[in-house]
C-alpha positions in Angstrom: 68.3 13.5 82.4 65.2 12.0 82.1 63.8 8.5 83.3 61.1 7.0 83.1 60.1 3.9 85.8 57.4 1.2 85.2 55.1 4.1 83.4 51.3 2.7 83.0 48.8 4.3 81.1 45.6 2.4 79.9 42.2 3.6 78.1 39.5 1.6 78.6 41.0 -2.4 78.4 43.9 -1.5 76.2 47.4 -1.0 78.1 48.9 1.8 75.7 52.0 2.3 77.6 52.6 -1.2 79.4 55.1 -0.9 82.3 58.2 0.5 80.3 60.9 2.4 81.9 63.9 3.7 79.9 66.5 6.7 80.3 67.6 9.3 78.1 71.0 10.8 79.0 71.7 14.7 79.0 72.8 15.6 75.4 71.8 12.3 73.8 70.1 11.9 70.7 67.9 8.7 71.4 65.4 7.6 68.5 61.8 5.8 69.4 60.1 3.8 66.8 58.0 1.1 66.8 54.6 -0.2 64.8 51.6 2.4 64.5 49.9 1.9 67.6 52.9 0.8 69.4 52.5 3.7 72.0 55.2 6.2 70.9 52.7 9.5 71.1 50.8 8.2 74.4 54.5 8.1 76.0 55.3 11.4 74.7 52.0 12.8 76.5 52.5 11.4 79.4 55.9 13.2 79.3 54.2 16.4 78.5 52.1 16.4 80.8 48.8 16.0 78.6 48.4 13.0 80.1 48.9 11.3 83.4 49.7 7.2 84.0 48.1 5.1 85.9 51.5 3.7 87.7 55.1 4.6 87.2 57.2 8.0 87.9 58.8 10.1 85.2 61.5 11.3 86.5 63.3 15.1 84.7 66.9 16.1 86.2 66.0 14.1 89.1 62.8 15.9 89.9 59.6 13.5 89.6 57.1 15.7 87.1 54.9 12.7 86.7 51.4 14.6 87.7 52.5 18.4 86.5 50.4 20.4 84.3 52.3 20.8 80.4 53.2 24.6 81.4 55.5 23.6 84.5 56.9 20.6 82.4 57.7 23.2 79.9 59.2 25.7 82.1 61.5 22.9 84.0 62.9 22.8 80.1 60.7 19.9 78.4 59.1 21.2 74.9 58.1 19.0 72.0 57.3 19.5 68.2 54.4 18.2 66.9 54.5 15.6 63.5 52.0 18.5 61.9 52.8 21.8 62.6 50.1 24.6 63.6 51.3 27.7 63.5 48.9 31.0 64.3 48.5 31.3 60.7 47.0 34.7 60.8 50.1 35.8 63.1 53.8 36.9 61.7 56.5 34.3 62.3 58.0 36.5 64.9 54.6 37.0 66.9 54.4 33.0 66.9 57.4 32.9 68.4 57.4 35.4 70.9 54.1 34.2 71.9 56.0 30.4 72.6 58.5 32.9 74.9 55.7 34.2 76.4 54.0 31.5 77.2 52.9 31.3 81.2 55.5 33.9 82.0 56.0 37.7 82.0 58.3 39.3 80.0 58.8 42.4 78.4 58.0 43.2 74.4 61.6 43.9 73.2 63.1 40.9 75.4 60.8 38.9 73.6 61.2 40.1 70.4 65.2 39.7 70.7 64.8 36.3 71.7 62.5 35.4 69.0 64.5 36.5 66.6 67.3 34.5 68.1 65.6 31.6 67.8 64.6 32.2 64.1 67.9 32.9 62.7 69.4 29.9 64.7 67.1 27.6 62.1 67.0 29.9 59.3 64.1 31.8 59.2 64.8 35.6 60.3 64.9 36.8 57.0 61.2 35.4 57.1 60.1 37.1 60.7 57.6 39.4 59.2 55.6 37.2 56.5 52.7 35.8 57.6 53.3 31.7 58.8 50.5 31.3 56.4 53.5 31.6 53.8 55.7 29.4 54.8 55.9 25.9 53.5 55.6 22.6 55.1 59.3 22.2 56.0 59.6 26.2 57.1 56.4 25.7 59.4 58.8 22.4 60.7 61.6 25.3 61.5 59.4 27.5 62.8 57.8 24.7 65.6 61.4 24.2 66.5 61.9 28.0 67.4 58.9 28.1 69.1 60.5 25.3 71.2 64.2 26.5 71.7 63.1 30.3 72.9 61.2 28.4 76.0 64.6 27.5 76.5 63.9 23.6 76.5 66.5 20.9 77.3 65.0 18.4 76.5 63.4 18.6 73.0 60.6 15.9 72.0 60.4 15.6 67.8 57.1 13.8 66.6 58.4 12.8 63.8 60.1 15.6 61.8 60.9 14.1 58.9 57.2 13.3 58.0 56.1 14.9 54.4 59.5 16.1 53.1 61.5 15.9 50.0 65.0 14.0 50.3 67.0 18.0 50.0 64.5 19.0 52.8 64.5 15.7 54.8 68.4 15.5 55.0 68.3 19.5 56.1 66.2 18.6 58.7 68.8 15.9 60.1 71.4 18.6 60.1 69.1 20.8 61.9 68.9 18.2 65.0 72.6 17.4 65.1 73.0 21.2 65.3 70.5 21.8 67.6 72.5 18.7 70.3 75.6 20.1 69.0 75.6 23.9 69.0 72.9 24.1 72.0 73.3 21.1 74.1 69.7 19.9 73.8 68.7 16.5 74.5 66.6 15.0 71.4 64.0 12.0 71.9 62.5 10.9 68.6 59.5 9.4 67.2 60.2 8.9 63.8 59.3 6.1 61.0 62.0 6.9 58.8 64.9 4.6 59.4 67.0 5.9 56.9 67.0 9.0 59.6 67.1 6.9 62.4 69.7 5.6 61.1 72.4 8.6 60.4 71.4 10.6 63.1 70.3 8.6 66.4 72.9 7.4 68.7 70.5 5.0 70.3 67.4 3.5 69.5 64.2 2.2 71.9 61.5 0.1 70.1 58.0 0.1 71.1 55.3 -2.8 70.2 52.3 -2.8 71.7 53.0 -0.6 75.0 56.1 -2.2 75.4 59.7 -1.1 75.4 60.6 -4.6 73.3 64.6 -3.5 72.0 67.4 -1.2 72.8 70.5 -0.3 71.4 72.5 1.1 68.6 70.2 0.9 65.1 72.2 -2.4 63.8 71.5 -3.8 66.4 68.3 -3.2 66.5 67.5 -3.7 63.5 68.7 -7.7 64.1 66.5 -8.3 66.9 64.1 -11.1 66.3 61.3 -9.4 68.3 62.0 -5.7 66.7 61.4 -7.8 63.1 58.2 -9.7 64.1 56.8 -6.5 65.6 57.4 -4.9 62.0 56.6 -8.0 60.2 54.9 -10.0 61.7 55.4 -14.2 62.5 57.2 -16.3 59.9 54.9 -18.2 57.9 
């Protein structure tokens, strides 16, 4: 579904994304991790569209979207959720969804407003469509970034580290919440996450990142055995 060969992308001297090319098949659910700094968030940009390599070709469904603007990437069925969620907080959950639908296409009002609320009772929130997203917690802003995300109709869905700033009832939730999402919908997930403990139970394959480069790939144990995965994480033994 997606593929990504020899992607560059440099600022300045430092080669953020060094030459890495890796694939993520259609209704996988892939994990990234890797050191801070390793490159995860400049390889989900370039993905996006915020930002363009240097060298390299990503390749979506076998169309090459390397140089598109974020709103074609995002119509062809690419949509990510951000690590901190930013609602319009002075907007209703529903208007902050049907804006996401919206988005760089027409539509009519009650289309909209059928598909938002679609998307809101698929994660849990349609008893919440008319509060203000100023109300909703840390975790129900999470859900509501998700349903902003699945009423573009996405396919492949780009999670920023999810789990980031939850309690263990809401953090294990959230896992449910992306199995269902690959399971009920057959959306592809790619994952930046630092939990491993999530990683863990949820991904079905795991890329590691150190320093621009794709250094490990595989299923988490054995990952999580690779010599070069441990130095990255912990550095040279003494």
């Amino acid at each position: 579904m997606l593929r990504l060969k020899n992607v560059v992308k440099t600022f300045g001297a430092l080669r953020a994304v060094d030459n890495v090319s890796l694939e993520v098949n259609e209704k996988e659910i892939v994990g990234l991790i890797g050191p801070n700094g390793s490159g995860k968030t400049t390889l989900f940009n370039l993905i996006m569209g915020a930002l363009h390599p240097e060298s390299g070709k990503i390749i979506f469904q076998g169309r090459d979207i390397t140089n598109l603007p974020p709103f074609k990437i995002c119509h062809l069925g690419i949509n990510r959720v951000h690590q901190i969620p930013r609602p319009f907080l002075k907007m209703t959950v529903i208007d902050n969804v049907i804006t996401a639908y919206l988005y760089g296409r027409r539509g009519n009002k009650y289309e909209a407003r059928s598909k938002a609320l679609e998307a809101l009772e698929f994660v849990g929130l349609k008893e919440k469509a008319l509060l203000s997203a100023s109300a909703l917690n840390l975790y129900e802003r999470k859900l509501l970034e998700i349903s902003r995300s699945l009423v573009t109709g996405c396919k492949l869905l780009l999670l920023d580290e999810i789990i980031a700033g939850l309690n263990p009832a809401e953090m294990e939730r959230a896992e449910n919440m992306i199995r269902k999402i690959r399971d009920e919908l057959g959306i592809t997930i790619f994952w930046i996450e630092h939990v491993m403990k999530a990683i863990k139970k949820v991904a079905e394959r795991v890329i590691v990142m150190n320093q621009g480069k794709k250094i490990a790939e595989g299923k988490f144990e054995e990952i999580a055995s690779n010599e070069e995965v441990i130095k990255a994480y912990l550095g040279e033994k003494p």
